[in-house]
N, C-alpha and C positions, 0 to 999 in steps of 0.2 A: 932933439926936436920931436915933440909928438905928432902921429897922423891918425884922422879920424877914419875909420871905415863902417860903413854903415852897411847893411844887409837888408832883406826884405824876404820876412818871414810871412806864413800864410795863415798862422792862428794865434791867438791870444798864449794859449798853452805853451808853443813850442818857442814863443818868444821869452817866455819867462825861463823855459831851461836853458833858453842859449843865452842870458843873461847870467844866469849862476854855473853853465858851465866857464860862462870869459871870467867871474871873478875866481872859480877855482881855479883857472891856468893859470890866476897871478895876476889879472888885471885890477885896479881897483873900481871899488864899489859905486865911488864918483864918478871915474870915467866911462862906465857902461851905462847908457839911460834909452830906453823908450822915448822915441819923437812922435808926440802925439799934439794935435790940434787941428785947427782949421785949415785947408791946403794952402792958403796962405803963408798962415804961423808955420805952417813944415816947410816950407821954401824956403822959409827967411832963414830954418834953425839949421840948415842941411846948407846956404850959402854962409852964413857963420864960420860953419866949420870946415872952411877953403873948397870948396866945391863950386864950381861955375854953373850960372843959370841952367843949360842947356839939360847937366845932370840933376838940378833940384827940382826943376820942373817934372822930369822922370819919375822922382821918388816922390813928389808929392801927387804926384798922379797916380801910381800905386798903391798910395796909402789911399787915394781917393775910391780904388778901387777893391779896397777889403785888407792890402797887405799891412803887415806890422812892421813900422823902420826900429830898427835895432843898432843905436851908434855904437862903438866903442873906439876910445882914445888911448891910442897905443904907442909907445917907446918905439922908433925905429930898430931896435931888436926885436921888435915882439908884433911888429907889421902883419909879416908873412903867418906867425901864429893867428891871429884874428883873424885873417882869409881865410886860412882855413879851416878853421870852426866854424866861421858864418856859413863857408860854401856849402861843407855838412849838413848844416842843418835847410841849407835851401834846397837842394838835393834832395834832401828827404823828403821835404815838404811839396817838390815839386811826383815825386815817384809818388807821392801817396794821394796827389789830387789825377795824376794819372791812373793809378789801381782803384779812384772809385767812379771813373770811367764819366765821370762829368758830358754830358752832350748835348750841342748847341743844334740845333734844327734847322736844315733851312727850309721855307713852306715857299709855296708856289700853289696859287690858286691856277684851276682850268677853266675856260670857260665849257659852257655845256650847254646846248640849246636842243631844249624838247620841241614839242606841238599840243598847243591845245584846242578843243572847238570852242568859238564864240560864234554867234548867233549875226550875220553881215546883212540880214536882208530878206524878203522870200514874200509870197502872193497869198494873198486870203479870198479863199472863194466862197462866195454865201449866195445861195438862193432865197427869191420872194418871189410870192405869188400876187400877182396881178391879174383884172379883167380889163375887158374889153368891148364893146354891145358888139355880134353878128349878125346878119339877115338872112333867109335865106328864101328862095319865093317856090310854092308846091304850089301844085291844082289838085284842087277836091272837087268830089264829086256829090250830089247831094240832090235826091229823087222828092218833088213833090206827088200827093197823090190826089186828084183830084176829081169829081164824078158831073160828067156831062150828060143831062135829059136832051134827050133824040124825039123827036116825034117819031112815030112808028103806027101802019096801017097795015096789018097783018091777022088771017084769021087763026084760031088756036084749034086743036083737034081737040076730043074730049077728055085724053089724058093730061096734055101741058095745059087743057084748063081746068080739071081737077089740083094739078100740082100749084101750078098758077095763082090760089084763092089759099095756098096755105103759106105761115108766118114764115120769113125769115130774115137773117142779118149775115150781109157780105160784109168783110174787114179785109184792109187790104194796105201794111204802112210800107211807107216812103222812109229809103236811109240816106242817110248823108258821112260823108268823110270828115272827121276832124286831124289837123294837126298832130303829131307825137313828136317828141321831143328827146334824142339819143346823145349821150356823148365819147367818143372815145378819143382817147390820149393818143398821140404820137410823138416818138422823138423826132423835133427838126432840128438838132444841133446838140455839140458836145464840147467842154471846154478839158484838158488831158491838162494835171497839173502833175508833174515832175520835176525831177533835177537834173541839171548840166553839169557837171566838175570838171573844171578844169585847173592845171597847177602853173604856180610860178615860182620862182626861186627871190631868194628875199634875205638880202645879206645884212648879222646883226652885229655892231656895234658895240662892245663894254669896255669897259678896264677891268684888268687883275690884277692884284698884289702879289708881290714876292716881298721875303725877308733876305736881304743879304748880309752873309756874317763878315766881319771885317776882323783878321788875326791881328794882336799887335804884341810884341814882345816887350815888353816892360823890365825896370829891373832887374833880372835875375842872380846877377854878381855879384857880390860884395865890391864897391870901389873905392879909393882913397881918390884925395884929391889930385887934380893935374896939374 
């Protein structure tokens, strides 16, 4: 009675030699084939050939995931041989995606909160000039000049009546006070525009992303059916 053992190689290449190494140990050429299709069509072809769901599921999940299924159908003498040829080649296949050091990341975002200045608020000071009408009340002072005739009976000696008969002109002016008009500035008041700081604390709220890697072992063994 024949048993199928299938394997799960990791490249195209190494699948094709571990096909033509099974036909040179003796296996035939019909019963060594590549399972390739839809994970479907690899479910159905891998329960086919005596394997229960639980393992076809497996293999078609590895082939979903890059690996190459490798059947071969073997003589009960020649079982233990196609183990261990597949196993070889999976071995290898697995040492050499380890030697090129494949690696999966995990990211974690941080949150990180700066400060920046925005503009909350704050006073505008503008001045304008405005009037007003003022009074204010002074006293002036303001001379007229005026000439009053006296009767006068008085006799002159012969010199103030020689002077007396000769021309002349008295002038005599009247001042008066006007108004002037002064202005000077005082400060009555001052308006002090500065700033007050003060701090609060102010707790922020985000989400971050992480990647989490999830290992899962797959295939790696060659298995016949159970």
């Amino acid at each position: 009675m024949a048993t199928t053992v299938i394997g799960t190689i990791g490249d195209a290449k190494s699948a094709q030699k571990l096909v033509h190494e099974l036909v040179k140990a003796g296996f035939k050429q019909q019963d060594v084939e590549l399972l390739e299709g839809s994970e479907k069509e690899i479910l159905a072809k891998v329960v086919e050939r005596g394997f229960d769901e639980d393992d076809a599921r497996d293999y078609a999940k590895a082939a979903r995931g890059g690996k190459i299924l490798v059947a071969a159908r073997a003589p009960e003498d020649k079982v233990d041989t196609a183990v261990e040829i597949i196993e070889r080649y999976e071995s290898a296949a697995a040492e050499g995606a380890q030697e090129r050091g494949e690696t999966v990341q995990e990211i974690e975002e941080e949150l990180a909160v700066g400060k920046r200045k925005v503009a909350t608020g704050g006073v505008r000071v503008t001045t304008s000039v405005s009037e007003r009408p003022v009074e204010e009340s002074v006293t002036l002072r303001e001379e007229r000049v005026k000439a009053e005739r006296k009767p006068a009976d008085r006799t002159l000696s012969a010199e103030e009546a020689e002077a007396a008969f000769e021309e002349k002109t008295v002038e005599m002016l009247g001042t008066g006070e006007q108004a002037q008009v002064s202005k000077q500035a005082r400060v009555v008041g001052e308006v002090a525009v500065g700033k007050q700081v003060k701090e609060r604390e102010e707790t922020v709220k985000d989400t971050v992303r992480r990647t989490e890697v999830e290992v899962e072992e797959v295939g790696t063994k060659p298995r016949k059916p159970r």
